[in-house]
C-alpha positions as CSV (number, residue, x, y, z in Angstrom):
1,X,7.6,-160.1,-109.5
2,X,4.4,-161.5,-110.3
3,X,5.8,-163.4,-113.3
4,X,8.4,-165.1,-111.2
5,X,5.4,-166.8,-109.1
6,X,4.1,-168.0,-112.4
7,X,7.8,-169.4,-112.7
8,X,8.1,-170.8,-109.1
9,X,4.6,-172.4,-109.9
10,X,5.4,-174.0,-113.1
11,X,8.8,-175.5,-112.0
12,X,7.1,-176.9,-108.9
13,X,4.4,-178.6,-110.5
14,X,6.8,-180.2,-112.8
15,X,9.1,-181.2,-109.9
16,X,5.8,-182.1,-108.0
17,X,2.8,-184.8,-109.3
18,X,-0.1,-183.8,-106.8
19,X,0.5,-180.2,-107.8
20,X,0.3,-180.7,-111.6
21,X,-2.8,-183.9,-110.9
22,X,-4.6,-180.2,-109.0
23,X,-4.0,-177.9,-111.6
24,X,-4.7,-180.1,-114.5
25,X,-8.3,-180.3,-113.3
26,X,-9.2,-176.6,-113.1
27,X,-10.4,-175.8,-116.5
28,X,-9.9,-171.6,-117.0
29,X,-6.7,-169.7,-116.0
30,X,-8.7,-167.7,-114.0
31,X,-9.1,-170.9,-111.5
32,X,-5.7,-171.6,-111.9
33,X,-4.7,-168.2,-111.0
34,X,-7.8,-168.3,-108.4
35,X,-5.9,-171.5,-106.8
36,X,-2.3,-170.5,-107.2
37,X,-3.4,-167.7,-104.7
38,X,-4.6,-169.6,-102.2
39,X,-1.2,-171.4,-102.5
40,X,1.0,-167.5,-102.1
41,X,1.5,-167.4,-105.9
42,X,0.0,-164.2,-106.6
43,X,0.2,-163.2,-110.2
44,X,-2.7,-162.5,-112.9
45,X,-3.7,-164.1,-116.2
46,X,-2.1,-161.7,-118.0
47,X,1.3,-162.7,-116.2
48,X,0.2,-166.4,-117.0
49,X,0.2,-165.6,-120.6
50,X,2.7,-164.1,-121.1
51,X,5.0,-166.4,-119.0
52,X,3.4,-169.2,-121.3
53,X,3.6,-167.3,-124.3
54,X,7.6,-166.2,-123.7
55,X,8.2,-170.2,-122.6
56,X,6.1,-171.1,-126.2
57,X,3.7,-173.3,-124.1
58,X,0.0,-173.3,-124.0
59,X,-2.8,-174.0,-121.6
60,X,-4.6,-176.1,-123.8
61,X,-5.1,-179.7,-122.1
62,X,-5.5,-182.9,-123.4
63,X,-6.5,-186.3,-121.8
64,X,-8.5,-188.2,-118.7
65,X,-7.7,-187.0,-116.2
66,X,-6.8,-183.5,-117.8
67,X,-2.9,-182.8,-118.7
68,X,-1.2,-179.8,-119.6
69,X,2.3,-179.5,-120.8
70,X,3.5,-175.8,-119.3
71,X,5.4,-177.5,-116.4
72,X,8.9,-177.0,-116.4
73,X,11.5,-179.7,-114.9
């Protein structure tokens, strides 16, 4: 279950702009899991990785402002 709110996440920050501009910012997946919380996507960084790592993405961000490229459309 938990890995399926990394999944909701990831396809609505790629559907969504303000989402990805908030998330891009944070600069460890423990804020980003710390903020998708606070949002009712509960998961852990372990479920983070290994959605990322299954998808062949990676947190890594590049860029000003900060980008990542793990958002799914």
């Amino acid at each position: 279950m938990s890995k399926k709110n990394v999944e909701k996440l990831l396809i609505a920050g790629g559907a969504d702009e303000q989402i990805r501009t908030r998330y891009d910012a944070l600069r460890s997946k423990e804020e980003f899991v710390a903020l998708a919380a606070t949002e009712g996507y509960i998961f852990s960084v372990e479920d983070l990785n290994d959605v990322l790592r299954e998808s062949g993405d990676a947190f890594d961000s590049f860029g000003n402002p900060p980008k990542r490229i793990i958002w799914w459309q």
